[in-house]
PDB file of N, H, CA, C and O in Angstrom:
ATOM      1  N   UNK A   1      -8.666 102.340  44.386  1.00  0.00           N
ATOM      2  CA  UNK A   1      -7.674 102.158  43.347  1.00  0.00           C
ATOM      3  C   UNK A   1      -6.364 102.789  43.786  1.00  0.00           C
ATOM      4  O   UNK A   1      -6.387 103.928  44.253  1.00  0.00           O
ATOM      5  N   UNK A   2      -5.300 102.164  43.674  1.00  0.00           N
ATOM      6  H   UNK A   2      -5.281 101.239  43.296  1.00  0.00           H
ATOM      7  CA  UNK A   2      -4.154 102.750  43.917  1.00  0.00           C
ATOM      8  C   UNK A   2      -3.645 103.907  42.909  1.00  0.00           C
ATOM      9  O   UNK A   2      -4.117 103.963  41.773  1.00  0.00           O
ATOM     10  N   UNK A   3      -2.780 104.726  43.302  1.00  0.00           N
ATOM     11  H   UNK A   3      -2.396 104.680  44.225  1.00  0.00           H
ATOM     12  CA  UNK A   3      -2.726 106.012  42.430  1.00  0.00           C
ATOM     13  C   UNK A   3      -1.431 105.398  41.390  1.00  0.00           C
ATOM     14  O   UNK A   3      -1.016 106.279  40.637  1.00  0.00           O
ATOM     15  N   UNK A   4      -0.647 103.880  41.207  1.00  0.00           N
ATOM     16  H   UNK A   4      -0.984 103.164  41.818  1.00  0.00           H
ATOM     17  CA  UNK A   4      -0.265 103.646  40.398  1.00  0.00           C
ATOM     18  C   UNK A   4      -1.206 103.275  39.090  1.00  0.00           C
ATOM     19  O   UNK A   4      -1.191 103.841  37.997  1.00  0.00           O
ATOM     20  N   UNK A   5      -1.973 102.238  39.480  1.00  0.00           N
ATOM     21  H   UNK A   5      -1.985 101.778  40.367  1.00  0.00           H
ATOM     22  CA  UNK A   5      -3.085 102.171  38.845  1.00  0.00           C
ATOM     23  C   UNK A   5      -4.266 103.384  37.685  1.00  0.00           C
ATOM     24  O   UNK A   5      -4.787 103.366  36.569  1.00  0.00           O
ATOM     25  N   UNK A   6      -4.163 104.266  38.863  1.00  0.00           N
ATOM     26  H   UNK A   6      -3.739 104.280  39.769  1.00  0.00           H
ATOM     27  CA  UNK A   6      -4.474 105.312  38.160  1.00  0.00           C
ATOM     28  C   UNK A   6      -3.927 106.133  37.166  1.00  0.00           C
ATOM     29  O   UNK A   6      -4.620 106.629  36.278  1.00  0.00           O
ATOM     30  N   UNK A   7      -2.433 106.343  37.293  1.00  0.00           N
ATOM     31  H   UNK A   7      -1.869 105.940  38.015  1.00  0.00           H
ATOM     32  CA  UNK A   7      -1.611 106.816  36.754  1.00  0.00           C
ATOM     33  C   UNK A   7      -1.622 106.501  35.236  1.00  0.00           C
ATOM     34  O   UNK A   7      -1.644 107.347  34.341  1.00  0.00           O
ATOM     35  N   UNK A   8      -1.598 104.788  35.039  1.00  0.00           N
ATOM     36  H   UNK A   8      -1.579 104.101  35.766  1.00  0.00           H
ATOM     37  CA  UNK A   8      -1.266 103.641  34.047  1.00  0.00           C
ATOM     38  C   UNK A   8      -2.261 103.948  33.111  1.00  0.00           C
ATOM     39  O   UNK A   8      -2.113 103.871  31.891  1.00  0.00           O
ATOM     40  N   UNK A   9      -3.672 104.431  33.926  1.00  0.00           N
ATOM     41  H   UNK A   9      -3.793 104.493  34.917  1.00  0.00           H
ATOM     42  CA  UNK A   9      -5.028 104.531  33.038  1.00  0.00           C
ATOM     43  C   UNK A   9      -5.142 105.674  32.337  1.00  0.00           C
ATOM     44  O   UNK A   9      -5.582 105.741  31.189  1.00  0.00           O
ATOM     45  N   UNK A  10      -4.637 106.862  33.198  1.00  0.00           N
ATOM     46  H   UNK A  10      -4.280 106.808  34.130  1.00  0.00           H
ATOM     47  CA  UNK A  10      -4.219 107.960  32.062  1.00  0.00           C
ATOM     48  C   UNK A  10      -3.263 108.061  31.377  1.00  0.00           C
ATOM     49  O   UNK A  10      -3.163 109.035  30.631  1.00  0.00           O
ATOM     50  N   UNK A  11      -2.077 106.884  31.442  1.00  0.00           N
ATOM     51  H   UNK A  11      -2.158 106.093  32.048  1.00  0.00           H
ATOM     52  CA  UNK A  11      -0.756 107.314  30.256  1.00  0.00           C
ATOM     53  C   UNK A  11      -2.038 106.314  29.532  1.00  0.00           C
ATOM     54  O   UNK A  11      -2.269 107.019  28.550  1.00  0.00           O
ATOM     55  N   UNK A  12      -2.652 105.557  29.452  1.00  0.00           N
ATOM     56  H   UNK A  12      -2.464 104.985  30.250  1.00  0.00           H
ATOM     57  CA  UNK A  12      -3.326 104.248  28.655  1.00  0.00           C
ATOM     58  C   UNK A  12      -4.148 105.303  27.833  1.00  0.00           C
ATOM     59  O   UNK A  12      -4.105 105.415  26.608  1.00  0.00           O
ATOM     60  N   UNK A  13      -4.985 106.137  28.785  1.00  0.00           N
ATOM     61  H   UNK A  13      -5.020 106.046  29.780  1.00  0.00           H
ATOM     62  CA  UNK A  13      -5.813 107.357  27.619  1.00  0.00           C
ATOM     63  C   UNK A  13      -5.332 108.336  26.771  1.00  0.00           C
ATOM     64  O   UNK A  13      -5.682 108.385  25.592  1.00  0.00           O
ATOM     65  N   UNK A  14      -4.386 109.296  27.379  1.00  0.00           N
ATOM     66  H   UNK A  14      -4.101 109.256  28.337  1.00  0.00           H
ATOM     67  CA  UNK A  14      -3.416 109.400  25.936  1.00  0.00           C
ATOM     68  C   UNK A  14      -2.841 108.844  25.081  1.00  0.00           C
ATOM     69  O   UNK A  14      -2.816 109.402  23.984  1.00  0.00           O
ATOM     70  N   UNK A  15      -2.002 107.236  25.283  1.00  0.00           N
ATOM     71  H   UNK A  15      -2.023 106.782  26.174  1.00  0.00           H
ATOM     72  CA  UNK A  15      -1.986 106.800  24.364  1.00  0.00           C
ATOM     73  C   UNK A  15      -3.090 106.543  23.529  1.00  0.00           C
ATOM     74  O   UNK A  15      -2.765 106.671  22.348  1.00  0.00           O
ATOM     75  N   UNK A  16      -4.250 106.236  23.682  1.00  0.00           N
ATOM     76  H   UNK A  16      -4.514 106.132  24.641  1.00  0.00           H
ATOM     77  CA  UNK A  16      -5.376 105.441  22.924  1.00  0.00           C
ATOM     78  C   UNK A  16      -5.471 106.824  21.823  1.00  0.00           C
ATOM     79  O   UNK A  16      -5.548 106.844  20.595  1.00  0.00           O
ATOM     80  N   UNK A  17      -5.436 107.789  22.695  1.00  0.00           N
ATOM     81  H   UNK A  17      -5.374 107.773  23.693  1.00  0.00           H
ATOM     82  CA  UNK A  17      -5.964 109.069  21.963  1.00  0.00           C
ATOM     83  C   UNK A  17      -5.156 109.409  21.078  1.00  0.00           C
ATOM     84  O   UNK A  17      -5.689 109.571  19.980  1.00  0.00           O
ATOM     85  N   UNK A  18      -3.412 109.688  21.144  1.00  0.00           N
ATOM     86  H   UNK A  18      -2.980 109.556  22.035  1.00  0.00           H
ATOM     87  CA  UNK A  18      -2.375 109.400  20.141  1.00  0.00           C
ATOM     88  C   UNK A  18      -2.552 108.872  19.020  1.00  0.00           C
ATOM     89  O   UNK A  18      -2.474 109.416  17.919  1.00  0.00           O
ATOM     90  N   UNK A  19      -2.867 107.479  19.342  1.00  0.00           N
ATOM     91  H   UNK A  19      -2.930 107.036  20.236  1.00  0.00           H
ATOM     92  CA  UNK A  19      -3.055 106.223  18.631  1.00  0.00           C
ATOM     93  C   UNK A  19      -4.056 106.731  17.771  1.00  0.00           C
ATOM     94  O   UNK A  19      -3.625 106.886  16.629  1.00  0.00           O
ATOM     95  N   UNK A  20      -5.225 107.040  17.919  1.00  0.00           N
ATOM     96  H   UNK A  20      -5.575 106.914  18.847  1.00  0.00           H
ATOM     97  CA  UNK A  20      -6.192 107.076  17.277  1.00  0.00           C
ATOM     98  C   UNK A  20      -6.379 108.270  16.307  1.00  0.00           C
ATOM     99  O   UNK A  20      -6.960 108.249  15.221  1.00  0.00           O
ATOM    100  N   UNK A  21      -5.913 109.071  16.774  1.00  0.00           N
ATOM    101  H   UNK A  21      -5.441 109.089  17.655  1.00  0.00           H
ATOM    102  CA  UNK A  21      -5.304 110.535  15.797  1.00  0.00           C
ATOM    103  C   UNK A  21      -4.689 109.901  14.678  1.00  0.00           C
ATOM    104  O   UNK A  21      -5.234 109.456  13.668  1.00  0.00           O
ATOM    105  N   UNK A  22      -3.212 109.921  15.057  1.00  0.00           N
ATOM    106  H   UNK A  22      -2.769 110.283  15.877  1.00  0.00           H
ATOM    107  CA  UNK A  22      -2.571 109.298  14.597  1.00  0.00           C
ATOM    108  C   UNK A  22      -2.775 108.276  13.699  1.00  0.00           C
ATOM    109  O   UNK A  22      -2.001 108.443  12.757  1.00  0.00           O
ATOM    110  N   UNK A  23      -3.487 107.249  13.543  1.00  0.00           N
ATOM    111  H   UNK A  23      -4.117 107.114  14.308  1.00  0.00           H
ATOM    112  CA  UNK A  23      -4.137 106.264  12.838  1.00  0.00           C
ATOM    113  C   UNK A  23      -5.162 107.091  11.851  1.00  0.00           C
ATOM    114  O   UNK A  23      -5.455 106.480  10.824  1.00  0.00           O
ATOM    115  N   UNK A  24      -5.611 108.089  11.977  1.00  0.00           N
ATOM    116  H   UNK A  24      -5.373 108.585  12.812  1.00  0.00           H
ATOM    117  CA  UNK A  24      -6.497 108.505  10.982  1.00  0.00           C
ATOM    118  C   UNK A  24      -6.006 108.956  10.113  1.00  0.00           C
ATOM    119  O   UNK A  24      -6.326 108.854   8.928  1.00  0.00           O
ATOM    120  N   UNK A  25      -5.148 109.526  10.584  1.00  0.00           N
ATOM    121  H   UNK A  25      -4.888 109.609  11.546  1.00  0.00           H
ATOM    122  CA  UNK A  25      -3.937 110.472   9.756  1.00  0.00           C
ATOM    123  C   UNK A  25      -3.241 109.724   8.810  1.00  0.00           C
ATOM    124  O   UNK A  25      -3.045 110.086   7.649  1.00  0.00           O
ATOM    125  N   UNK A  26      -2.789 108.452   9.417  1.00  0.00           N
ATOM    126  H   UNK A  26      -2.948 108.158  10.360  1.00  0.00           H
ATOM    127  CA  UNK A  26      -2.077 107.356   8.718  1.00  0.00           C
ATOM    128  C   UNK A  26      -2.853 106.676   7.417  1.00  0.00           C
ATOM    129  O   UNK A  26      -2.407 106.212   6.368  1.00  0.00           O
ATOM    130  N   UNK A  27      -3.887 106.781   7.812  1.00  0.00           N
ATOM    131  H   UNK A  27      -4.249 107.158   8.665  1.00  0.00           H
ATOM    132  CA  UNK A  27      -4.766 106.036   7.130  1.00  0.00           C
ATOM    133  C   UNK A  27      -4.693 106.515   5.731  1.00  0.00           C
ATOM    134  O   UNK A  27      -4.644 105.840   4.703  1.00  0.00           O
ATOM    135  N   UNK A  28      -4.695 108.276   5.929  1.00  0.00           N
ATOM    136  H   UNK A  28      -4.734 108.824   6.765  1.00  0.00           H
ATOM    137  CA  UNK A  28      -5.111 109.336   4.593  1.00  0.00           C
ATOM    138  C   UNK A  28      -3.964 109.320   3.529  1.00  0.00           C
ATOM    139  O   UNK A  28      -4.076 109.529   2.321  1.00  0.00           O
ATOM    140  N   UNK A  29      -2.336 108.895   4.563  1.00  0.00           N
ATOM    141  H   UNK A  29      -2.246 108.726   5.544  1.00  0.00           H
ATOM    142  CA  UNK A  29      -0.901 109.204   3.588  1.00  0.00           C
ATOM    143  C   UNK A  29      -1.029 107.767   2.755  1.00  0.00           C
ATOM    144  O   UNK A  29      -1.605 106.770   3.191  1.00  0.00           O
ATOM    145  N   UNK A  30      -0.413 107.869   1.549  1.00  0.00           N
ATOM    146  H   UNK A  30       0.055 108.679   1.195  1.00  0.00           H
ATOM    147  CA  UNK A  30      -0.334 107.350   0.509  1.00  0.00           C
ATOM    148  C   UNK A  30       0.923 107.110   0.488  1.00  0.00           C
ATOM    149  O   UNK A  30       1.172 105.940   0.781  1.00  0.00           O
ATOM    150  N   UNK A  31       1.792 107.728   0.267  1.00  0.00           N
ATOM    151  H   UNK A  31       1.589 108.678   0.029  1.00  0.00           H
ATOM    152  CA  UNK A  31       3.560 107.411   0.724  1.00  0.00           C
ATOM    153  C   UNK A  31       3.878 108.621   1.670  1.00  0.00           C
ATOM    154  O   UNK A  31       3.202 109.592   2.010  1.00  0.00           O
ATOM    155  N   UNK A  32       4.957 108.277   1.925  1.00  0.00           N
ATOM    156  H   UNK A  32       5.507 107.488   1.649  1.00  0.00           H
ATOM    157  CA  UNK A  32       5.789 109.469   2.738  1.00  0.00           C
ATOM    158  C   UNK A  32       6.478 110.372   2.149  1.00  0.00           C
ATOM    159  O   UNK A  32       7.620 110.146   1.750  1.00  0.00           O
ATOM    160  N   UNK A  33       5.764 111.749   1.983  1.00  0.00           N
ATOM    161  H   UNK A  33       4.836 111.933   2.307  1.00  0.00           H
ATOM    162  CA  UNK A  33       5.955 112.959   1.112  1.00  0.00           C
ATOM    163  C   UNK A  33       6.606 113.866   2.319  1.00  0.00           C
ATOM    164  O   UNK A  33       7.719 114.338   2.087  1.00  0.00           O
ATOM    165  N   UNK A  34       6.175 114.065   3.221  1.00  0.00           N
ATOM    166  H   UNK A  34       5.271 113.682   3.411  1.00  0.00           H
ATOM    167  CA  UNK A  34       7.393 114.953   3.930  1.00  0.00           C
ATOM    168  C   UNK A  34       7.703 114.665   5.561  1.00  0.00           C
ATOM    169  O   UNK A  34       7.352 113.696   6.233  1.00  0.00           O
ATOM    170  N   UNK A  35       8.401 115.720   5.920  1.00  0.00           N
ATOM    171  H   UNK A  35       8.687 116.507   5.374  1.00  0.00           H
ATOM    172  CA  UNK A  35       8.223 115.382   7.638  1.00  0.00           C
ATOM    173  C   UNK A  35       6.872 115.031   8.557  1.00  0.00           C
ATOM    174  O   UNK A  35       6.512 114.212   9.402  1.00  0.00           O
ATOM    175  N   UNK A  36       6.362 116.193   7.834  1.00  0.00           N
ATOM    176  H   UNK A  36       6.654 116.859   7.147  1.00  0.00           H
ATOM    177  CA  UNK A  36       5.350 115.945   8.793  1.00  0.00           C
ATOM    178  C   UNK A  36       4.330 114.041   8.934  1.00  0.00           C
ATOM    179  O   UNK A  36       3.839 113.386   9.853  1.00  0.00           O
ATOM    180  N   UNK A  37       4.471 113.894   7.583  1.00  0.00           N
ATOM    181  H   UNK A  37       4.870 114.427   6.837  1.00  0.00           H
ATOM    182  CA  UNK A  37       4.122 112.340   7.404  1.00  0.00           C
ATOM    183  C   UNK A  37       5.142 111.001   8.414  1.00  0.00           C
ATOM    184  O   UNK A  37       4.835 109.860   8.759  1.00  0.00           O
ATOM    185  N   UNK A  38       6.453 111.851   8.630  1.00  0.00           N
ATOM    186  H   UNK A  38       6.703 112.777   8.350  1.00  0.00           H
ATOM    187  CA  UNK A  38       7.155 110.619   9.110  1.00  0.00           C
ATOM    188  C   UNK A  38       7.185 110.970  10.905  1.00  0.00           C
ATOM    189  O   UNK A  38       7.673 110.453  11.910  1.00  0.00           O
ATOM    190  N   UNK A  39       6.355 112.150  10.568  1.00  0.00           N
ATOM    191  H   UNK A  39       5.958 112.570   9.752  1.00  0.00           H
ATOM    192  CA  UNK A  39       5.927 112.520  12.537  1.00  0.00           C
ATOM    193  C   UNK A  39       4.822 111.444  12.942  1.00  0.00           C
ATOM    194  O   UNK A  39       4.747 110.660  13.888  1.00  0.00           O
ATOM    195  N   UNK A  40       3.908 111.742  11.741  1.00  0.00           N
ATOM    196  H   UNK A  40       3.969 112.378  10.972  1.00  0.00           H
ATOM    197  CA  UNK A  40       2.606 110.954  11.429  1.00  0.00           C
ATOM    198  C   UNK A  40       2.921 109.665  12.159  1.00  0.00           C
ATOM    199  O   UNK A  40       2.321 109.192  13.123  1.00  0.00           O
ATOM    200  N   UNK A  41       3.972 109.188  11.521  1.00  0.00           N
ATOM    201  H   UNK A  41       4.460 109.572  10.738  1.00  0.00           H
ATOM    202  CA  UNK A  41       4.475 107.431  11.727  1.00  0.00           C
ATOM    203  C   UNK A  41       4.689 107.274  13.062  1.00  0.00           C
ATOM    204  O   UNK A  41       3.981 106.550  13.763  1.00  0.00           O
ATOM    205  N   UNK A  42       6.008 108.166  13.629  1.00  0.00           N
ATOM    206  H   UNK A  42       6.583 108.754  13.059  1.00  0.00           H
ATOM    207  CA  UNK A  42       6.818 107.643  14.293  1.00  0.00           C
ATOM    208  C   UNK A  42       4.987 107.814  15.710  1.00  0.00           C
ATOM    209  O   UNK A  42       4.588 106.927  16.465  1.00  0.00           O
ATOM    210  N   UNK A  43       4.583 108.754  15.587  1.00  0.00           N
ATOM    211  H   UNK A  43       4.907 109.475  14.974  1.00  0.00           H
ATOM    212  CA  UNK A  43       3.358 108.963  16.633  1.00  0.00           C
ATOM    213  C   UNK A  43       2.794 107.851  16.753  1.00  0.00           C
ATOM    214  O   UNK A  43       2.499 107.445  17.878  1.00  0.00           O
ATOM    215  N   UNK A  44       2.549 107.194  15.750  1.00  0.00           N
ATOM    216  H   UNK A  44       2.789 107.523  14.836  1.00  0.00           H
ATOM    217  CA  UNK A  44       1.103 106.125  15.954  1.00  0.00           C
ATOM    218  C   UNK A  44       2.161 104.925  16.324  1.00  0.00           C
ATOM    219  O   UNK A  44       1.605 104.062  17.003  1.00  0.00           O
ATOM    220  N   UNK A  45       3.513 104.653  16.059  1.00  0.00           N
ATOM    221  H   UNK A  45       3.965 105.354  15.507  1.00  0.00           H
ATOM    222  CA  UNK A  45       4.259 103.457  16.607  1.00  0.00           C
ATOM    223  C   UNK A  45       4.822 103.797  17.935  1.00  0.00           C
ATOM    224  O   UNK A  45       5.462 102.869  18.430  1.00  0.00           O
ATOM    225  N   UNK A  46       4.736 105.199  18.852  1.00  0.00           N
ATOM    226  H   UNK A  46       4.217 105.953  18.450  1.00  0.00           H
ATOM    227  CA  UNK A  46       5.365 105.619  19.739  1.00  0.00           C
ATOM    228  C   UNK A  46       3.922 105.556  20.655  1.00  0.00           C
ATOM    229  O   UNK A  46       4.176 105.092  21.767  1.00  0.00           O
ATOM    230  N   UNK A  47       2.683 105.849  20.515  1.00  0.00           N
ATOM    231  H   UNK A  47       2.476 106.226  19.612  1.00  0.00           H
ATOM    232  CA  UNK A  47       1.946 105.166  21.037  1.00  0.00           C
ATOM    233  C   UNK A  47       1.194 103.858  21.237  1.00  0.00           C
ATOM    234  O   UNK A  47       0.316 103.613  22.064  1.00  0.00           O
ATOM    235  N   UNK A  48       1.756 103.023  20.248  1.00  0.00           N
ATOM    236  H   UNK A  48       2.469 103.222  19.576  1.00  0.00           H
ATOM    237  CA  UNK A  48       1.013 101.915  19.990  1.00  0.00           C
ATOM    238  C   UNK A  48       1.467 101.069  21.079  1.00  0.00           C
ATOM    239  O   UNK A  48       0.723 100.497  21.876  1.00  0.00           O
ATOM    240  N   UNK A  49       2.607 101.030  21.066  1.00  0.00           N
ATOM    241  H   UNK A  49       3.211 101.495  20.419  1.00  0.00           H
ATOM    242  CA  UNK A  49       3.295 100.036  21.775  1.00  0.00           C
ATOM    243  C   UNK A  49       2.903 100.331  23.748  1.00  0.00           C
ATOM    244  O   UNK A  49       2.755  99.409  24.550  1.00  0.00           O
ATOM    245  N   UNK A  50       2.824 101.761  24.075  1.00  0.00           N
ATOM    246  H   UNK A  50       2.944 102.510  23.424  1.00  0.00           H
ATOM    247  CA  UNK A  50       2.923 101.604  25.188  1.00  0.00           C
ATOM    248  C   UNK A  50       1.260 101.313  25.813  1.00  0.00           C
ATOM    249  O   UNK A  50       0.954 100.985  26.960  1.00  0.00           O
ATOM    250  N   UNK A  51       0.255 101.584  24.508  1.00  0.00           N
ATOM    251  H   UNK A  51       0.503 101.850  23.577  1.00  0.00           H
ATOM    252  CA  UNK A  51      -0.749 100.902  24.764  1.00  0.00           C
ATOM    253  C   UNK A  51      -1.289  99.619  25.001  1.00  0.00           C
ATOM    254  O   UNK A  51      -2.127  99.139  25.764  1.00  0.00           O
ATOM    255  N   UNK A  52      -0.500  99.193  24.052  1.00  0.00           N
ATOM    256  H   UNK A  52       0.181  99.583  23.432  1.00  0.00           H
ATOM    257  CA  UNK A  52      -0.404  97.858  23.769  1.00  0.00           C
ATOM    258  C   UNK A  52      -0.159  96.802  25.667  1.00  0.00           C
ATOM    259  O   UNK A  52      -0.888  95.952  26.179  1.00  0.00           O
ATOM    260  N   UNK A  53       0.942  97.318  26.079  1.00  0.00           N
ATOM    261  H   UNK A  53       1.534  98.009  25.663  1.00  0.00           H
ATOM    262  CA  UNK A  53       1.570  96.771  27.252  1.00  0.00           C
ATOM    263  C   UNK A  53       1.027  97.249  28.220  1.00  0.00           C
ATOM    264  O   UNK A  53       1.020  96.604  29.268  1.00  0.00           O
ATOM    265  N   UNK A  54       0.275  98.810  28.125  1.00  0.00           N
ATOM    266  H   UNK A  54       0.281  99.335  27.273  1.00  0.00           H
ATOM    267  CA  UNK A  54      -0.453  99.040  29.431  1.00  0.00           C
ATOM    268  C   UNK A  54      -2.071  98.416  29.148  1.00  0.00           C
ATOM    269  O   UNK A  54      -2.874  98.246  30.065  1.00  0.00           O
ATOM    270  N   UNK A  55      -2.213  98.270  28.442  1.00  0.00           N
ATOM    271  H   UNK A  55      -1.560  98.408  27.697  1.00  0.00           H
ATOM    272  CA  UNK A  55      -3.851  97.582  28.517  1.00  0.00           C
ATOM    273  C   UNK A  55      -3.884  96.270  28.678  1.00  0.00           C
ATOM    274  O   UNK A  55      -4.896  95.791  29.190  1.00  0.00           O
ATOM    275  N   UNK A  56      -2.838  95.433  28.296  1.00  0.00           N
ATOM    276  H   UNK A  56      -2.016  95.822  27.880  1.00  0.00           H
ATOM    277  CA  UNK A  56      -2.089  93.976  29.069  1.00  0.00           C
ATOM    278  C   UNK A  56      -1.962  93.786  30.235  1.00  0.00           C
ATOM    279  O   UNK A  56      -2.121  92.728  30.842  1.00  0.00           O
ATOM    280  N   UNK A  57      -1.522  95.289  30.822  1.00  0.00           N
ATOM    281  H   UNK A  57      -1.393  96.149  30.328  1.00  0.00           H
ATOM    282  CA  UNK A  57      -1.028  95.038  32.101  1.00  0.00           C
ATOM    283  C   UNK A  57      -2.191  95.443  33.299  1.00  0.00           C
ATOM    284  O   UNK A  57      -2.118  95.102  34.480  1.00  0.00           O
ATOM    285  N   UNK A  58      -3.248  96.236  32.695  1.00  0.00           N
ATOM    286  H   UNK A  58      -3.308  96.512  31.736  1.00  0.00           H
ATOM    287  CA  UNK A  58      -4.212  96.725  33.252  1.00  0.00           C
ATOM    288  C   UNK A  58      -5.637  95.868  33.069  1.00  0.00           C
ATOM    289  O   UNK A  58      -6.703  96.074  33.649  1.00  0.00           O
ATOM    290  N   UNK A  59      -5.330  94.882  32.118  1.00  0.00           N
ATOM    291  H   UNK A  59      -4.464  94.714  31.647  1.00  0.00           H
ATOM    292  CA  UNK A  59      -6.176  93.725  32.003  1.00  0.00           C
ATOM    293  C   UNK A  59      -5.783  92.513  33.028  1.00  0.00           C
ATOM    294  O   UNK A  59      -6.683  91.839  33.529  1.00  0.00           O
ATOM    295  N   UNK A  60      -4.513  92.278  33.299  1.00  0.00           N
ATOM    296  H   UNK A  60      -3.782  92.825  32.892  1.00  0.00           H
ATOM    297  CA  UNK A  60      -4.076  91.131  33.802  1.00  0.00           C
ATOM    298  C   UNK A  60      -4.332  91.749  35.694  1.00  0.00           C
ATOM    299  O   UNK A  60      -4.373  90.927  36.609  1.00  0.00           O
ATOM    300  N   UNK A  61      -4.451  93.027  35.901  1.00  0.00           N
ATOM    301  H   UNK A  61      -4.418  93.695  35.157  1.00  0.00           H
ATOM    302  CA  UNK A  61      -5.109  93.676  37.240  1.00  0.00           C
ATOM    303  C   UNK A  61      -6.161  93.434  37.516  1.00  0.00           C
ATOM    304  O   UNK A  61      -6.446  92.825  38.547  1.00  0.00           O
ATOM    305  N   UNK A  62      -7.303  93.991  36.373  1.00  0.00           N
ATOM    306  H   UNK A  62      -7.071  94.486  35.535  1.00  0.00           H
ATOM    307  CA  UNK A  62      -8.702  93.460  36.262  1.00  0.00           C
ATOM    308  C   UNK A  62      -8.859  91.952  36.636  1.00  0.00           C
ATOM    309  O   UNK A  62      -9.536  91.444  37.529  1.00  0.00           O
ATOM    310  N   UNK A  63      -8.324  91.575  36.021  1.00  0.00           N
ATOM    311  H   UNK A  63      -7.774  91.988  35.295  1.00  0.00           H
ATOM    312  CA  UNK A  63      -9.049  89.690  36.040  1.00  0.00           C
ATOM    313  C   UNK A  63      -8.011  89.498  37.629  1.00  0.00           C
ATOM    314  O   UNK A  63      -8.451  88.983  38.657  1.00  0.00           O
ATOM    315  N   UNK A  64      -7.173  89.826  37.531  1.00  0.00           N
ATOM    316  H   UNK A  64      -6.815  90.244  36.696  1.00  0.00           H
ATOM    317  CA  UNK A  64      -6.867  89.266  39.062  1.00  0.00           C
ATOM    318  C   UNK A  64      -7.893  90.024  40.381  1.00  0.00           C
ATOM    319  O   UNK A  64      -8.105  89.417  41.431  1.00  0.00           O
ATOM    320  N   UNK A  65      -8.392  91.260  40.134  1.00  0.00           N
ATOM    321  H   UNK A  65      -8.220  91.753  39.280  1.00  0.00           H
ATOM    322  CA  UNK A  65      -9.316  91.569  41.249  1.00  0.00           C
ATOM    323  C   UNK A  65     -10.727  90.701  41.403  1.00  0.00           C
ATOM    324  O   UNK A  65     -11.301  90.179  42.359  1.00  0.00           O
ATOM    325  N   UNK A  66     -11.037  90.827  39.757  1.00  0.00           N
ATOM    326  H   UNK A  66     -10.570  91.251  38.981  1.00  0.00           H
ATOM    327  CA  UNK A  66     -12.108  89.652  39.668  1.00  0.00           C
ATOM    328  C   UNK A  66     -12.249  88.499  40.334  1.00  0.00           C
ATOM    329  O   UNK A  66     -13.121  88.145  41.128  1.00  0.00           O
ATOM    330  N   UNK A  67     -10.963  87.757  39.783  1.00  0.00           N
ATOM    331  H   UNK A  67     -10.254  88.044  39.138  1.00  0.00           H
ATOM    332  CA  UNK A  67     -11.008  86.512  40.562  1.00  0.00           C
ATOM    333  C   UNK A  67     -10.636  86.302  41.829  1.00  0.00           C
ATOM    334  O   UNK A  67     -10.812  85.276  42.486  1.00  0.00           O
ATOM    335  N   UNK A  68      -9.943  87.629  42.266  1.00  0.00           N
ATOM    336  H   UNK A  68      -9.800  88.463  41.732  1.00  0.00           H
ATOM    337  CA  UNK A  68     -10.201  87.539  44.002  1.00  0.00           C
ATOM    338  C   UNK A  68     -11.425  87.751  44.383  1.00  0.00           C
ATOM    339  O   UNK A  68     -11.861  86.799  45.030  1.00  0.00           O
ATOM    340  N   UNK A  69     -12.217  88.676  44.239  1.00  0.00           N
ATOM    341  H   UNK A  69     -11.863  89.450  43.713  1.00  0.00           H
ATOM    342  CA  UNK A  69     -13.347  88.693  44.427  1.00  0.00           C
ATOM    343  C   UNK A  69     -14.995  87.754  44.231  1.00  0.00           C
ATOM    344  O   UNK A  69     -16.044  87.759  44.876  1.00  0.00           O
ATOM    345  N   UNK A  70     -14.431  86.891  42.783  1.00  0.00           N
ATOM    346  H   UNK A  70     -13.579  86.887  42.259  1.00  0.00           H
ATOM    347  CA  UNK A  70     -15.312  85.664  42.722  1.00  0.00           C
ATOM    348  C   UNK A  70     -15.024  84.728  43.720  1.00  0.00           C
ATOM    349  O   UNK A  70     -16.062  84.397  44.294  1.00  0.00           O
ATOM    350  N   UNK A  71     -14.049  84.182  44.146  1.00  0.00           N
ATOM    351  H   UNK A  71     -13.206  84.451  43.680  1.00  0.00           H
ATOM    352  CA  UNK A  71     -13.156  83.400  44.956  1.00  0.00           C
ATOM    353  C   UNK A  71     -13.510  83.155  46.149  1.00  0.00           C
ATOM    354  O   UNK A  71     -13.620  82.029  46.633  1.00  0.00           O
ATOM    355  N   UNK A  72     -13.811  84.705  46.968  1.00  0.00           N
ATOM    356  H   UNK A  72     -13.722  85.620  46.574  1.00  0.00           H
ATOM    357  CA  UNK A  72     -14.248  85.025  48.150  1.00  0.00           C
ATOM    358  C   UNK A  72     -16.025  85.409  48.306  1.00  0.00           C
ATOM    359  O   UNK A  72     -16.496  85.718  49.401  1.00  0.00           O
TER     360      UNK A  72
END
């Protein structure tokens, strides 16, 4: 594995882990009563997204090794 690759998979695991905090947390607020609720927010949309694009981008790696490897 290349150490970019690698890199991508641990920003991908903190995000997930962000995300998933974050989402529980979200889950519990009812409206937005103080800061700490709009930390709440901005966390789970500040990880979502870069999950979002690295597990796209780390999927579209996967299936291309795959199919080099079925191929051959």
């Amino acid at each position: 594995m290349k150490t970019e690759t690698i890199k991508q998979a641990v920003i991908l695991l903190i995000a997930v882990i962000g995300l998933y905090l974050s989402g529980l947390n979200l889950i519990k607020i009812s409206n937005i009563q103080s800061l700490s609720d709009v930390v709440t927010v901005m966390t789970f949309f500040a990880c979502f997204f870069p999950a979002l694009i690295l597990t796209a981008n780390l999927s579209a790696k996967a299936l291309k090794s795959f199919l080099k490897v079925a191929t051959h």
